[in-house]
C-alpha positions in Angstrom: 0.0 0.0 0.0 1.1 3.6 -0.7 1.9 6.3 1.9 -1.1 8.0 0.7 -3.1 5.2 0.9 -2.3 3.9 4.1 -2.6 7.9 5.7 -5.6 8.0 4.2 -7.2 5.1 5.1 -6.3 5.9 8.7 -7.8 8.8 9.2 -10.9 7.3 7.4 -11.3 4.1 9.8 -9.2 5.3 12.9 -8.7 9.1 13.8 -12.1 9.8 12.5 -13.5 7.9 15.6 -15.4 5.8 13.2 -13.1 2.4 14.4 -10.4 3.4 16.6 -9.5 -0.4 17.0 -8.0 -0.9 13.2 -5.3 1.6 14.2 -3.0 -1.5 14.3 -3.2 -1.9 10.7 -2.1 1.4 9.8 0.4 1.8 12.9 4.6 0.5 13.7 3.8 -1.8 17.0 5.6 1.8 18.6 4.8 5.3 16.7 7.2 8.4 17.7 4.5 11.1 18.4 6.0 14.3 18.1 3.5 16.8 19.3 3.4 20.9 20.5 2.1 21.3 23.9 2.2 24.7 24.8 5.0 26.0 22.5 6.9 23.1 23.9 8.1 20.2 21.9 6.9 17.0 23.2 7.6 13.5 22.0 5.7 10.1 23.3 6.0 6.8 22.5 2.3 5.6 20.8 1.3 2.0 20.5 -1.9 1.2 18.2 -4.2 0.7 21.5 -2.4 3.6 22.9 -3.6 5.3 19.8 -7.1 3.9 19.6 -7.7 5.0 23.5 -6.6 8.2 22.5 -9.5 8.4 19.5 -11.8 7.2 22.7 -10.9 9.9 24.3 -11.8 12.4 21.7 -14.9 11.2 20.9 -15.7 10.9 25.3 -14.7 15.1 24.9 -16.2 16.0 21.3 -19.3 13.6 20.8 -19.5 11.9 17.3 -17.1 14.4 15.4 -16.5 15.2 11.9 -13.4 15.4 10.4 -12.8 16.9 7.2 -9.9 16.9 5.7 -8.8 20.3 4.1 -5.2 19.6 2.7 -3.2 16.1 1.9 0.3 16.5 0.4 2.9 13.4 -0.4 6.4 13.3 -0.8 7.6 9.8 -0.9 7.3 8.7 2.5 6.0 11.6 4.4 2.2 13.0 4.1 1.2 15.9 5.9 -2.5 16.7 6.0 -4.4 19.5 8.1 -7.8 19.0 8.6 -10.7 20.4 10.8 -12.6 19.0 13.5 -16.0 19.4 14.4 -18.1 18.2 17.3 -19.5 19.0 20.3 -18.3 19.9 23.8 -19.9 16.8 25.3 -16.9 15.9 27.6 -14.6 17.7 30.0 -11.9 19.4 27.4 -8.6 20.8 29.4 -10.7 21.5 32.4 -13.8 23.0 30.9 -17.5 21.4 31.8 -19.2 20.5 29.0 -21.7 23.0 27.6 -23.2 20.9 24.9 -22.2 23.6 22.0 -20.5 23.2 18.7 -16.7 23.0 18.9 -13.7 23.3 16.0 -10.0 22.2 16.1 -7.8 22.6 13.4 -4.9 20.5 13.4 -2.0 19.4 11.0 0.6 16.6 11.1 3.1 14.9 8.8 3.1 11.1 8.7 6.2 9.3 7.9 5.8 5.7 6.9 8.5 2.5 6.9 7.2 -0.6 6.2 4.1 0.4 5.1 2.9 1.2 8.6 3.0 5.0 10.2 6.0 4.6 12.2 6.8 9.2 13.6 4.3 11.8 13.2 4.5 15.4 14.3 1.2 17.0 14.9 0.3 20.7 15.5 -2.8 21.5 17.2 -4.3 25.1 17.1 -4.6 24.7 20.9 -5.2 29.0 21.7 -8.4 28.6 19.3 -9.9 25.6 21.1 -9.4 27.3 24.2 -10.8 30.6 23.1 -14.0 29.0 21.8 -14.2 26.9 25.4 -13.7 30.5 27.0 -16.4 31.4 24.7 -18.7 28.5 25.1 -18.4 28.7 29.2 -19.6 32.3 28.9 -22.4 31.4 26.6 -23.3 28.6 29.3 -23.6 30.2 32.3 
């Protein structure tokens, strides 16, 4: 299978929410998640079940999300895609109550694949506009 193919195909089946549990099929038995937290560089060791409890999790804080992807580049093995996230606050998110309102994060990552699993991925999160709309969506509630 392709790079594209097998990025696409994830994000289809597994970090859509629709079935969190094939993530073994697209994933090295350990991924290198490099990830921004804060302006800070972070890097965690993901397994597949690691990956599909983290999917759980997203679907426990945003209900039964949409994910659309907005932009999907290749270059041999590396894909980077940004998409957008839609949902709705139906779980705590960083501290914030859920308020049952609409929610959108934008996020991009680059995928590298060996072997024709994703084996490193380095994900940015726009992390101020979450937390400005859960600012937002607290005031709304109250």
């Amino acid at each position: 299978m392709t790079p594209e193919k097998i990025v696409r195909e994830f994000f289809k089946e597994v970090r859509s929410g629709n079935n969190p549990d094939y993530s073994d099929q697209f994933m090295a038995e350990q991924v290198l998640a490099h990830q921004i937290v804060s302006e800070e560089e972070q890097t965690v060791v993901r397994t597949p079940k690691d990956y599909a409890d983290h999917v759980r999790e997203m679907t426990d804080a945003y209900g039964d999300f949409s994910l659309e992807i907005q932009e999907f580049l290749v270059d041999r093995n590396k894909v980077y895609v940004r998409w957008k996230q839609k949902g709705t606050h139906v779980g705590e998110i960083d501290g914030y109550q859920p308020t049952g309102l609409p929610i959108i994060q934008m996020a991009s990552g680059v995928y590298r694949i060996e072997n024709e699993k994703i084996s490193e991925y380095w994900i940015q999160i726009d992390r101020l506009g979450t937390h400005k709309q859960l600012e937002s969506n607290k005031l709304s509630f109250i």
